[in-house]
C-alpha atoms as a printed R data frame, in Angstrom:
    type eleno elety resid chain resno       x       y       z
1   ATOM     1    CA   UNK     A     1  12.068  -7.436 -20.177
2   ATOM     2    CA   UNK     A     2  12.636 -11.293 -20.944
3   ATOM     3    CA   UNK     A     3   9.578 -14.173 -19.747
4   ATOM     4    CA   UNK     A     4  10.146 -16.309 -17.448
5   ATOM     5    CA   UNK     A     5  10.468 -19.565 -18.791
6   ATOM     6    CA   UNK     A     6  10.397 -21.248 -15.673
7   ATOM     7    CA   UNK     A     7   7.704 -20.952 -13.214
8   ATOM     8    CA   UNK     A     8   9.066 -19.738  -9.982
9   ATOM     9    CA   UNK     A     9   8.029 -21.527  -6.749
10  ATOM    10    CA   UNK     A    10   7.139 -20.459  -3.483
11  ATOM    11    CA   UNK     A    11  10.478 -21.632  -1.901
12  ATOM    12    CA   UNK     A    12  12.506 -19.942  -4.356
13  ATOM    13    CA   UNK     A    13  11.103 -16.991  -4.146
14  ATOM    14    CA   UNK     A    14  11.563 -16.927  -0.110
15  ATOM    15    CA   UNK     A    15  15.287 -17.772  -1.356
16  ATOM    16    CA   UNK     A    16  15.697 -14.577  -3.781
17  ATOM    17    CA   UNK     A    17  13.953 -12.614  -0.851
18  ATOM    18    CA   UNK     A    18  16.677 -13.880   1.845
19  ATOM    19    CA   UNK     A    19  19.404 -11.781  -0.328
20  ATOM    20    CA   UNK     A    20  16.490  -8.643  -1.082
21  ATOM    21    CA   UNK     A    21  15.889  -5.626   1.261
22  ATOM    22    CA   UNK     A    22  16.028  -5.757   4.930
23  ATOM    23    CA   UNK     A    23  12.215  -5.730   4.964
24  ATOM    24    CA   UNK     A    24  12.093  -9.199   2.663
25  ATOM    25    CA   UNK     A    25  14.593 -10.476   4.358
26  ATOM    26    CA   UNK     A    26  13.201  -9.973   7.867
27  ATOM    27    CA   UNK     A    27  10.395 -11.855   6.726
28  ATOM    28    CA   UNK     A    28  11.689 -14.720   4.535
29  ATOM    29    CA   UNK     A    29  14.204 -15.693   7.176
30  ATOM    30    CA   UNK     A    30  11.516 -16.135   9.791
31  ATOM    31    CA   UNK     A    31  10.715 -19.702   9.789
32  ATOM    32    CA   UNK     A    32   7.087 -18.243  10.836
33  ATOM    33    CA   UNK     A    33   4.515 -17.424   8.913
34  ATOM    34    CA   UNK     A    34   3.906 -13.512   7.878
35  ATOM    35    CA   UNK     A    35   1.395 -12.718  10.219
36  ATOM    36    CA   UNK     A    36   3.157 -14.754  12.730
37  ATOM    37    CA   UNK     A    37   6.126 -12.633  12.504
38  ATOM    38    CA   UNK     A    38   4.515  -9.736  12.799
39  ATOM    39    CA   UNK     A    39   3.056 -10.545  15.657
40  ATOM    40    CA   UNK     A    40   6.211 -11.252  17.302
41  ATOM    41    CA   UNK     A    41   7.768  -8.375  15.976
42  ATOM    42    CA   UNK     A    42   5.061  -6.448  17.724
43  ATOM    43    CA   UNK     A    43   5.454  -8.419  20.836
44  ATOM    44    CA   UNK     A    44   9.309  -8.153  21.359
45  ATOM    45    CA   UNK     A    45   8.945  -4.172  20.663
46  ATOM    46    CA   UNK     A    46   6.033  -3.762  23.506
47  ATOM    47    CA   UNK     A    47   7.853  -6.047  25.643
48  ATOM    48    CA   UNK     A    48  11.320  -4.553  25.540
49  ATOM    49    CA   UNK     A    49   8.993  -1.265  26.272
50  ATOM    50    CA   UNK     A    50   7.720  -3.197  29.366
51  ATOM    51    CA   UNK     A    51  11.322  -4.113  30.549
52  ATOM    52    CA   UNK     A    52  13.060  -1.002  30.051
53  ATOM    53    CA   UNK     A    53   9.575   0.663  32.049
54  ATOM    54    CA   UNK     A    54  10.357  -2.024  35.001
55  ATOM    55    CA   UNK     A    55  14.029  -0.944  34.276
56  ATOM    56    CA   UNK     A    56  13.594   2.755  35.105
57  ATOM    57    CA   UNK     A    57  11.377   1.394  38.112
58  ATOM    58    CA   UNK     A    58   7.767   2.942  36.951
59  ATOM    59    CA   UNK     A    59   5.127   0.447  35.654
60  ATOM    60    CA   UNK     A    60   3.885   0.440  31.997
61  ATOM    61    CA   UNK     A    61   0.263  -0.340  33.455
62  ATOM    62    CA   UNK     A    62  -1.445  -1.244  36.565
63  ATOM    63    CA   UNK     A    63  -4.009  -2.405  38.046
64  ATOM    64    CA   UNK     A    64  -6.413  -0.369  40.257
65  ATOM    65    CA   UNK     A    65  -9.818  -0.434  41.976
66  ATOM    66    CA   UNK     A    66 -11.375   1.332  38.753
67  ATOM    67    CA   UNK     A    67  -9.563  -1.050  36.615
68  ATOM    68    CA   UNK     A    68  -6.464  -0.885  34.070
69  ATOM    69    CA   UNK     A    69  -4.681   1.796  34.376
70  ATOM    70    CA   UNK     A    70  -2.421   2.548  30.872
71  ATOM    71    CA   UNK     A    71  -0.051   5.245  31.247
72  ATOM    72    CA   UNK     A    72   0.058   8.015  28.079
73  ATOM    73    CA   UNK     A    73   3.603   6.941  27.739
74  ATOM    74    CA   UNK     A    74   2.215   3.031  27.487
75  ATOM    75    CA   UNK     A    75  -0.386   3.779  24.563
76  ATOM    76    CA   UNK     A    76   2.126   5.512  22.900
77  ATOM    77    CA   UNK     A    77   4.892   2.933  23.317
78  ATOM    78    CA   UNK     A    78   2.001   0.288  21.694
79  ATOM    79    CA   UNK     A    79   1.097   2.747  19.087
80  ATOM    80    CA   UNK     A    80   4.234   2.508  17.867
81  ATOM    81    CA   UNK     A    81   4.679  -1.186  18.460
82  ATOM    82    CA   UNK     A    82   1.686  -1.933  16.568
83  ATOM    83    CA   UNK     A    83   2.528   0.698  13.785
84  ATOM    84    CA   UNK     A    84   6.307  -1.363  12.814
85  ATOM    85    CA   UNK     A    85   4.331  -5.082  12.660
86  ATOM    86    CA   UNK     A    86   1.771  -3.578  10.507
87  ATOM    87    CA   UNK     A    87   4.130  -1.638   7.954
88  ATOM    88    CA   UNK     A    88   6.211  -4.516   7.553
89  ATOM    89    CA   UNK     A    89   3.718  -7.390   7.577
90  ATOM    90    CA   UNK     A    90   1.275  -5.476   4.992
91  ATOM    91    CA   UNK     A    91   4.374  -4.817   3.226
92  ATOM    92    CA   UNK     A    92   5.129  -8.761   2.969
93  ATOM    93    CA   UNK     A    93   1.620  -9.382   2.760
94  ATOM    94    CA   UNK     A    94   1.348  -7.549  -0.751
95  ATOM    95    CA   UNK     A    95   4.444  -8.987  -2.246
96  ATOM    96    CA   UNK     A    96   3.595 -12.646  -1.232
97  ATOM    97    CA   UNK     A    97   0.174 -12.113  -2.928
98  ATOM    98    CA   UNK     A    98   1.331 -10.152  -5.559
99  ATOM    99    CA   UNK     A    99   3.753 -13.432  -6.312
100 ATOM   100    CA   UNK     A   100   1.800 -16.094  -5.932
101 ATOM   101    CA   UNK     A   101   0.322 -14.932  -9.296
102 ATOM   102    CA   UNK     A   102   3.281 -16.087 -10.926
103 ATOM   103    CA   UNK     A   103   3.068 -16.001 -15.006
104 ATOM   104    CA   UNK     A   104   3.213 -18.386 -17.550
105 ATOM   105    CA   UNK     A   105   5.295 -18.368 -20.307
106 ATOM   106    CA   UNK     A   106   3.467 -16.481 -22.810
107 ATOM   107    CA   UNK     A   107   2.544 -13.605 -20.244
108 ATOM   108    CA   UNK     A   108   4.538 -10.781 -19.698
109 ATOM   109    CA   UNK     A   109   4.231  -9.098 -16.145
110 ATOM   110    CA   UNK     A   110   5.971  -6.309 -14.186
111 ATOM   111    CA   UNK     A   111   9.882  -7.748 -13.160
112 ATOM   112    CA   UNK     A   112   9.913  -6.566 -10.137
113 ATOM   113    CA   UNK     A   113   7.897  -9.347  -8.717
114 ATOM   114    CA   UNK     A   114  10.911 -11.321  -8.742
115 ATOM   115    CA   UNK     A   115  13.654  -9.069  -8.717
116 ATOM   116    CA   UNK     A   116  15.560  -9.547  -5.462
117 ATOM   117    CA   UNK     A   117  15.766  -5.817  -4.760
118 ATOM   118    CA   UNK     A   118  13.502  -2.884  -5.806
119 ATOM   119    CA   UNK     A   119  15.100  -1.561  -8.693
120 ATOM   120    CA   UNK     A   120  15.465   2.324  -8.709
121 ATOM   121    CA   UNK     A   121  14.860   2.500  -5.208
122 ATOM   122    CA   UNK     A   122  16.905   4.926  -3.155
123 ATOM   123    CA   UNK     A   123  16.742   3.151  -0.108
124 ATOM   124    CA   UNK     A   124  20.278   4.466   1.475
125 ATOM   125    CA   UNK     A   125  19.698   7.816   1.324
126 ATOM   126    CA   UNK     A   126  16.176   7.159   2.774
127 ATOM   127    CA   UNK     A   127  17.511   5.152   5.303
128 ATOM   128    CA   UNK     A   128  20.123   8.030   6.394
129 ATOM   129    CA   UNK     A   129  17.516  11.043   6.077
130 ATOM   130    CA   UNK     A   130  14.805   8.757   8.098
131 ATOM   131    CA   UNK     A   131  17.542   8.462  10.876
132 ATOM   132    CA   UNK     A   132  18.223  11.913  11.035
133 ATOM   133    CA   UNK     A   133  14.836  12.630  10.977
134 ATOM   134    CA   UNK     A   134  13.400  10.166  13.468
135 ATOM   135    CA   UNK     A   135  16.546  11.483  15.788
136 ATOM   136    CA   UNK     A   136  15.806  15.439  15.325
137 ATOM   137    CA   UNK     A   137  11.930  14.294  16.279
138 ATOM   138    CA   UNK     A   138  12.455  13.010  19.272
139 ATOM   139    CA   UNK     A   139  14.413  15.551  20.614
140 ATOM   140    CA   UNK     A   140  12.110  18.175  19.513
141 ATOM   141    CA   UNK     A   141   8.107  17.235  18.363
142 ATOM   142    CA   UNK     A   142   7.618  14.016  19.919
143 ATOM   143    CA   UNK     A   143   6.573  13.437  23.406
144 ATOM   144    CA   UNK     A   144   9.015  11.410  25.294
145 ATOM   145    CA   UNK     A   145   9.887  10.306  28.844
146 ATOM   146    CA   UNK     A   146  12.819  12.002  31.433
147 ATOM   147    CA   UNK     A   147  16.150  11.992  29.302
148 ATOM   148    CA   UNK     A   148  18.283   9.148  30.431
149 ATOM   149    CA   UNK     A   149  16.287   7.078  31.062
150 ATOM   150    CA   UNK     A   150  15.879   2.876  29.997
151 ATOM   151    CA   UNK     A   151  12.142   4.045  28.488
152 ATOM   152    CA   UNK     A   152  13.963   7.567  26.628
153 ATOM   153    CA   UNK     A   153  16.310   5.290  25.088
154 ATOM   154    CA   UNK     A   154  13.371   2.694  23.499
155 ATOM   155    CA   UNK     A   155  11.300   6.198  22.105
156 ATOM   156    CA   UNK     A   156  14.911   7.317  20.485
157 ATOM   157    CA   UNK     A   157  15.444   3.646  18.946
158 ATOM   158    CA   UNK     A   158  12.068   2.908  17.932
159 ATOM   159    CA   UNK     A   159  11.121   6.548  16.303
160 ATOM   160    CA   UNK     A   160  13.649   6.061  14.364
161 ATOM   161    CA   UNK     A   161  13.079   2.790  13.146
162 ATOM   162    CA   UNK     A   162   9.453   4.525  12.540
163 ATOM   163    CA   UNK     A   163  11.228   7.316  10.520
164 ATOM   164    CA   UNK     A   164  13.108   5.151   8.623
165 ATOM   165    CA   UNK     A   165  10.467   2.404   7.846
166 ATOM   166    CA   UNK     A   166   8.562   5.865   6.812
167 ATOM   167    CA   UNK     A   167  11.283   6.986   4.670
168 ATOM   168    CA   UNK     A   168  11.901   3.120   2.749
169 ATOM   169    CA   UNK     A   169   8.325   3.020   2.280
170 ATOM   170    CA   UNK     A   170   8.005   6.177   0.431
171 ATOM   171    CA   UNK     A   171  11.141   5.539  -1.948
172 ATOM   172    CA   UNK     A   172   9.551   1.741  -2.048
173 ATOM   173    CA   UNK     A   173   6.413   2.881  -3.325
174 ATOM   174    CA   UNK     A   174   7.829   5.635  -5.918
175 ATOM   175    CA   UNK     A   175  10.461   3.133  -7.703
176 ATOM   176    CA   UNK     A   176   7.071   0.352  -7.585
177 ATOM   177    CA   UNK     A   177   5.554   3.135  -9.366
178 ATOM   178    CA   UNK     A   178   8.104   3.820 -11.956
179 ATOM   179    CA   UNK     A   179   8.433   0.528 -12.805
180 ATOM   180    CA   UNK     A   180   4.539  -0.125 -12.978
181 ATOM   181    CA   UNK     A   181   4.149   3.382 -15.206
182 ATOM   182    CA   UNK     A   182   6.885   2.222 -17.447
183 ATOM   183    CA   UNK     A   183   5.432  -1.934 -17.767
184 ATOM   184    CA   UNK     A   184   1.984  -0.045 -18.677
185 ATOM   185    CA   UNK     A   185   3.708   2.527 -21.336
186 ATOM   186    CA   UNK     A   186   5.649  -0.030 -22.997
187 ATOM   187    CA   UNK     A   187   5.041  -3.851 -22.064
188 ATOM   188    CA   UNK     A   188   1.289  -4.182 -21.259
189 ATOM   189    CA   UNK     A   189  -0.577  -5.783 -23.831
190 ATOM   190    CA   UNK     A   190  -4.439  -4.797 -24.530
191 ATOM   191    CA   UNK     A   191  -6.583  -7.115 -25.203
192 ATOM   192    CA   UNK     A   192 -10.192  -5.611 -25.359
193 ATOM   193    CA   UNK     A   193 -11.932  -8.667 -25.453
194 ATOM   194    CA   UNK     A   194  -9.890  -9.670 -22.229
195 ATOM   195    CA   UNK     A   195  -9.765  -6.607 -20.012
196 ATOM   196    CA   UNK     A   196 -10.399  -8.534 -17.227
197 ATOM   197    CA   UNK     A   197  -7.058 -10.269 -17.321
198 ATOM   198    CA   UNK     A   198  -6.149  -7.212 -16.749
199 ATOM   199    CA   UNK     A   199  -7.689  -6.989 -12.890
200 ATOM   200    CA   UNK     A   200  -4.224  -8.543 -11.634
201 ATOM   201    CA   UNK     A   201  -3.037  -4.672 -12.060
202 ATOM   202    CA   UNK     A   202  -6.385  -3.133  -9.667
203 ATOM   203    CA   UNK     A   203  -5.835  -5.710  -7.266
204 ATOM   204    CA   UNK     A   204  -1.966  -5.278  -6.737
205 ATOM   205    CA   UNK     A   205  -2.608  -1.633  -6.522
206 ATOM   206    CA   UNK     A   206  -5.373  -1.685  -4.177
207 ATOM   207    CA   UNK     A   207  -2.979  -3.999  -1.622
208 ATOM   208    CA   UNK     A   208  -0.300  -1.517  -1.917
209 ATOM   209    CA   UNK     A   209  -3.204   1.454  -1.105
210 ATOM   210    CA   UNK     A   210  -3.998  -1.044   2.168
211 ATOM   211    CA   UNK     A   211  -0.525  -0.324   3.741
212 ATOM   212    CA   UNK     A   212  -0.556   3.202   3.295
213 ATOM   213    CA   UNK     A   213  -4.500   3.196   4.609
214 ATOM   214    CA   UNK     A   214  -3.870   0.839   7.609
215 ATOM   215    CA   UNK     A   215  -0.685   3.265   8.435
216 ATOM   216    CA   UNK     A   216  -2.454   6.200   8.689
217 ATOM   217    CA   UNK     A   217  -5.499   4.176  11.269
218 ATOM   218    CA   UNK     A   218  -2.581   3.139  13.187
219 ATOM   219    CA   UNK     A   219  -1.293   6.549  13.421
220 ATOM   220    CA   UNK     A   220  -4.739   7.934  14.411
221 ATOM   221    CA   UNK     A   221  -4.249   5.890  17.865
222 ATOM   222    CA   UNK     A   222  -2.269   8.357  19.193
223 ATOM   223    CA   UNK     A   223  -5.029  10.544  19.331
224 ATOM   224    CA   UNK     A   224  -5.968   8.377  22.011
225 ATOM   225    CA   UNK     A   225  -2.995   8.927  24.355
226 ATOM   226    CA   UNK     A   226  -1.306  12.525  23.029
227 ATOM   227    CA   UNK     A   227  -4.348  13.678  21.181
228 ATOM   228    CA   UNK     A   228  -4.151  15.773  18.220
229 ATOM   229    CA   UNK     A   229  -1.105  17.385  16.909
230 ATOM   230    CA   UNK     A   230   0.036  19.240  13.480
231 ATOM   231    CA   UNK     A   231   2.717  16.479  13.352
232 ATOM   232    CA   UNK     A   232   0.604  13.602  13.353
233 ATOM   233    CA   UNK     A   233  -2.966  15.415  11.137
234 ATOM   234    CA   UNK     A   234   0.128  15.614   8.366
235 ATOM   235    CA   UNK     A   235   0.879  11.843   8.703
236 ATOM   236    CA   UNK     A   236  -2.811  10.636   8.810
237 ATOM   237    CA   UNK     A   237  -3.553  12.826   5.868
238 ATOM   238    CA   UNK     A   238  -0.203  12.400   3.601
239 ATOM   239    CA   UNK     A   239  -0.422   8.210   4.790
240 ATOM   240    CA   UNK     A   240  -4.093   8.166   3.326
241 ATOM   241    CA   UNK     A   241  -3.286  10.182  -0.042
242 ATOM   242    CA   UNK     A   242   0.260   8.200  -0.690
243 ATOM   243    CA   UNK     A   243  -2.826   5.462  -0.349
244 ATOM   244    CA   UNK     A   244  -5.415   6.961  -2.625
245 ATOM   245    CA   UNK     A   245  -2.180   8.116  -5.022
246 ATOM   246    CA   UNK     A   246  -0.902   4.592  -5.210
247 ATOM   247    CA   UNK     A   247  -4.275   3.245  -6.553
248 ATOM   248    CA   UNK     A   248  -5.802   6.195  -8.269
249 ATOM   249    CA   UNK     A   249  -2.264   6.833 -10.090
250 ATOM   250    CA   UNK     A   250  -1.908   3.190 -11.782
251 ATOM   251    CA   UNK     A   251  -5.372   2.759 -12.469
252 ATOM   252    CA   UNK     A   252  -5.529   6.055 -14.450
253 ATOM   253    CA   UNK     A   253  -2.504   5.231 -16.261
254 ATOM   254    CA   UNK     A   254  -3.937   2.015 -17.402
255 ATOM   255    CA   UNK     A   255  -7.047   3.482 -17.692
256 ATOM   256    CA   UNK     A   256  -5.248   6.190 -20.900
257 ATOM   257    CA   UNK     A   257  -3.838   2.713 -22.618
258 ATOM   258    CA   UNK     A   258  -7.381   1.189 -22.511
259 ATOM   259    CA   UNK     A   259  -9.145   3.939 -23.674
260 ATOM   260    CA   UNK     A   260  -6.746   4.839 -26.754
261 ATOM   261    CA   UNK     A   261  -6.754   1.429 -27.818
262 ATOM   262    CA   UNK     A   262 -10.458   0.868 -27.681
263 ATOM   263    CA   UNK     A   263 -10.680   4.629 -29.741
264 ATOM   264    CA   UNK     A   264  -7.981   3.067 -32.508
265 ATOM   265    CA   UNK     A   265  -9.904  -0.247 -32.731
266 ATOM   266    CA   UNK     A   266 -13.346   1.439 -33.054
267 ATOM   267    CA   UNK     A   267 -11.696   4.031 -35.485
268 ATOM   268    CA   UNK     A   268 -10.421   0.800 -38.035
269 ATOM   269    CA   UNK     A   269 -13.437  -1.157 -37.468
270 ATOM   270    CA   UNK     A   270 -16.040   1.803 -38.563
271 ATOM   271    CA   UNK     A   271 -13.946   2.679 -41.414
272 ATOM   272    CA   UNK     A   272 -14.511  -1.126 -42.934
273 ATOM   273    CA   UNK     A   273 -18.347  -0.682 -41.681
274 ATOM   274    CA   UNK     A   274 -18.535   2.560 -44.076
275 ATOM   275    CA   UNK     A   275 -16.292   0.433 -46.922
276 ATOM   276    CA   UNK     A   276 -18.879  -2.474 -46.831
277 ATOM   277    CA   UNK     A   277 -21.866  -0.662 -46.015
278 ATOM   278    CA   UNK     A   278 -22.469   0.618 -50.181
279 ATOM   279    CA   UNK     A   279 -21.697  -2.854 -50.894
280 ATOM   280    CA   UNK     A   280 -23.864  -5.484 -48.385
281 ATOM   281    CA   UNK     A   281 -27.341  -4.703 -50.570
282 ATOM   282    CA   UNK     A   282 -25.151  -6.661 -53.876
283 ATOM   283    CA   UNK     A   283 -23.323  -9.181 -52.455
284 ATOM   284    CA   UNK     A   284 -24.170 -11.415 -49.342
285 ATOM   285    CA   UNK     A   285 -20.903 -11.721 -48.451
286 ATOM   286    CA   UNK     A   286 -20.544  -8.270 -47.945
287 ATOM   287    CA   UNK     A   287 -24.074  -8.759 -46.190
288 ATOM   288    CA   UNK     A   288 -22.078 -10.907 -43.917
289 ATOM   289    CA   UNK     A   289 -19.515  -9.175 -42.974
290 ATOM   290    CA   UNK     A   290 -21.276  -6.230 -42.460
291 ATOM   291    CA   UNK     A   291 -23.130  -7.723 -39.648
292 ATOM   292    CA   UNK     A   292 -19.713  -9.640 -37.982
293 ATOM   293    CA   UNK     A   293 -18.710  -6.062 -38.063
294 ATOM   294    CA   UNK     A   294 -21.042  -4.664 -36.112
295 ATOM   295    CA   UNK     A   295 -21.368  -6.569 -33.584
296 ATOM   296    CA   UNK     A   296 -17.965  -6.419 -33.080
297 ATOM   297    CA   UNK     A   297 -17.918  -3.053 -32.924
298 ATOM   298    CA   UNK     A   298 -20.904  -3.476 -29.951
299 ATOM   299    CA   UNK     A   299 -18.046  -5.778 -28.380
300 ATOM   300    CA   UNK     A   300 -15.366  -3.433 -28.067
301 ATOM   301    CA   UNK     A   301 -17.886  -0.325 -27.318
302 ATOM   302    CA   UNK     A   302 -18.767  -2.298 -24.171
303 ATOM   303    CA   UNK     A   303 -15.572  -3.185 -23.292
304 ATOM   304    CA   UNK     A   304 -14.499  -2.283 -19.643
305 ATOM   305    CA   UNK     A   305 -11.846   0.876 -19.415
306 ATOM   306    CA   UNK     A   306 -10.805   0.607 -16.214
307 ATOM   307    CA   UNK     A   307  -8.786  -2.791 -14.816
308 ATOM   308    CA   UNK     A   308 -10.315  -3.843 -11.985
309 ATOM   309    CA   UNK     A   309 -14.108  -5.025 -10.625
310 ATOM   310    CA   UNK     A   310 -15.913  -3.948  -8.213
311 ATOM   311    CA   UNK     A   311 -14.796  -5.822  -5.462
312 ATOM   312    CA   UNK     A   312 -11.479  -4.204  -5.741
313 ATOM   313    CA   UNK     A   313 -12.888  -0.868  -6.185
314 ATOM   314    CA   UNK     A   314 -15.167  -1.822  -2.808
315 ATOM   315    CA   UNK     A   315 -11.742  -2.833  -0.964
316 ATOM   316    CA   UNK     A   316 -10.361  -0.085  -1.391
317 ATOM   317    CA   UNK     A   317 -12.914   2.120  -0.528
318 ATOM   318    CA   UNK     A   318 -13.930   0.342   2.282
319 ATOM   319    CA   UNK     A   319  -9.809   0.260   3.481
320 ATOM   320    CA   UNK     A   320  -9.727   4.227   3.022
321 ATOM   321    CA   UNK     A   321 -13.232   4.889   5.021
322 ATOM   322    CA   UNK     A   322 -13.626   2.322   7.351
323 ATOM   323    CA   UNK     A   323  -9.884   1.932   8.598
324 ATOM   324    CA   UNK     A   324  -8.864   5.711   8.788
325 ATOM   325    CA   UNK     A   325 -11.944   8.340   8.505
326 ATOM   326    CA   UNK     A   326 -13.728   7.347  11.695
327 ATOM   327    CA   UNK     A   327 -10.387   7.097  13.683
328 ATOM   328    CA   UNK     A   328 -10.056  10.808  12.285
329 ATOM   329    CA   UNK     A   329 -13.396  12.137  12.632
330 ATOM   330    CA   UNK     A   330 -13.690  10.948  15.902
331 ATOM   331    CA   UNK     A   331 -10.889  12.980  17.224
332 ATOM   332    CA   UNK     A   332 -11.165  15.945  15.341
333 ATOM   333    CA   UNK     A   333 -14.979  15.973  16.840
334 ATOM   334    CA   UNK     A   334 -13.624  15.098  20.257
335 ATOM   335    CA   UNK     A   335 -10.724  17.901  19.952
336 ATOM   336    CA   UNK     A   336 -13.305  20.672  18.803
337 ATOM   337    CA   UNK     A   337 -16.085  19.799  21.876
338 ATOM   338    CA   UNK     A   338 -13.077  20.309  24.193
339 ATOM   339    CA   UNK     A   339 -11.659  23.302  22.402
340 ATOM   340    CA   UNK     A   340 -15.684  24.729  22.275
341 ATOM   341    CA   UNK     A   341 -16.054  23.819  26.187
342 ATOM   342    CA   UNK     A   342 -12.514  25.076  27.116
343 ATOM   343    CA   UNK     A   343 -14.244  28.731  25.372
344 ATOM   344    CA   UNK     A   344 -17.318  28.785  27.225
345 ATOM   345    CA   UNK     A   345 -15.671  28.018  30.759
């Protein structure tokens, strides 16, 4: 791994990403913003779902005497909407962030900030076995309107950009991983005196957690419109621990580096505490450094072992609980009172 001699700027990043992965590039050739594009990437996908609706001659939504009516198909079409701008915008959201740290030249941090693709990522055999997958779905699990039909063919498209986006992320987040596990192992630099110049590591992990946590409350919407189903409990529940993985994984690792170093330090300082301990009564030096010694050795007992603070640790807890568990708890309570009155009628 060589430093960057150079400090990268914002524009030149956005260049590098213009020749990355179709994700980047989506992104960094949008002369909008990132949540601006995401927002219109939502928008064109619920209003092609709208067209091709008015196109089979049935109405996404309607207005009655009770109010809005939202047809199951509707919800689901939005679900899905919604559940593309947020992948990819959180997705852009955590690189741009994760970039605009950019190092100076005596720090060394994790290349694949800059690199222009994700090194070690699989992504075209993820891209082929998310469009196989997305295509077996919706002709078999997922819900879907008359075959044939304008609204059939926007489900087929868009579950399988769903599928693959699913598939990308995954092989995204395990080459991140790799390359974080082997920057810890061989290129971080512990400096117990500085652990918090470490926190750059919690908070990068804790944005990549938010993706894989706002996923799975996006997901849980469909338990508004198709309710619960095996298919989509085992993508709330694998979303939320790719999430807890992605965080719990890297600050563990970093954790191990900490902790051995702080045992090694603590180790070579006590040994010259026991060396001048026989000697400090006869010489004041030895007096001296005796007591530099120790409180040293108070330093680097108190030193931090974990790289982050507690408002990352609070983010992230707060993204896991208050994005995803009432979404789920709500339904799984609603499911069993219908189940429990279905038994008693």
């Amino acid at each position: 791994m060589s430093n960057l001699a150079l400090p990268l700027t914002a524009e030149s990043l956005k260049r590098r990403d213009r020749h990355s992965y179709f994700e980047q590039r989506l992104f960094a050739w949008s002369p909008f913003g990132t949540f601006w594009t995401a927002v219109l990437i939502f928008a064109v996908m619920a209003g092609l779902f709208i067209a091709a609706m008015g196109f089979d001659g049935r109405r996404a939504f309607a207005w009655t005497k009770s109010g809005l009516f939202v047809a199951d198909e509707t919800r689901g079409a939005v679900t899905l909407s919604l559940l593309i701008a947020v992948a990819l915008g959180l997705q852009r959201y955590a690189r741009v962030k994760d970039r605009a740290r950019v190092p100076s030249a005596n720090e060394r941090e994790p290349d694949f900030y800059f690199n222009q693709s994700m090194e070690g990522a699989r992504l075209v055999p993820a891209t082929l076995f998310g469009a196989a997958f997305g295509a077996f779905l919706t002709f078999t699990v997922v819900p879907h309107p008359p075959l044939w039909t304008a609204s059939y063919f926007w489900f087929f498209v868009t579950d399988i950009v769903v599928s693959v986006l699913f598939s990308r992320g995954i092989a995204l987040t395990r080459a991140g991983s790799q390359t974080w596990r082997r920057f810890i192992d061989t290129e971080l630099v512990i400096d117990l005196l500085r652990i918090d110049r470490l926190s750059f590591i919690g908070r990068s992990a804790a944005r990549n957690s938010l993706i894989w946590f706002a996923v799975s409350a996006v997901i849980c919407l469909f338990f508004t419109s198709r309710g619960i189903t095996l298919f989509t409990v085992v993508l709330v529940i694998g979303s939320m621990a790719l999430g807890v993985g992605i965080f719990v994984g890297t600050m563990e690792r970093v954790h191990r580096r900490i902790h051995a170093a702080k045992a090694n330090e603590l180790e070579r300082v006590r040994t010259q505490i026991e060396a001048l301990r026989h000697e400090a009564h006869q010489s004041a030096d030895s007096a001296q450094r005796l007591h530099g010694l120790i409180a040293y050795e108070g330093r680097i007992q108190a030193a931090p072992e974990w790289p982050f603070d507690q408002t990352t640790a609070m983010r992230v807890g707060a993204s896991a609980l208050i994005l995803t568990v009432p979404w789920f708890g709500q339904a799984i309570a609603g499911t069993l009172v219908d189940r429990v009155g279905q038994f008693f009628h």
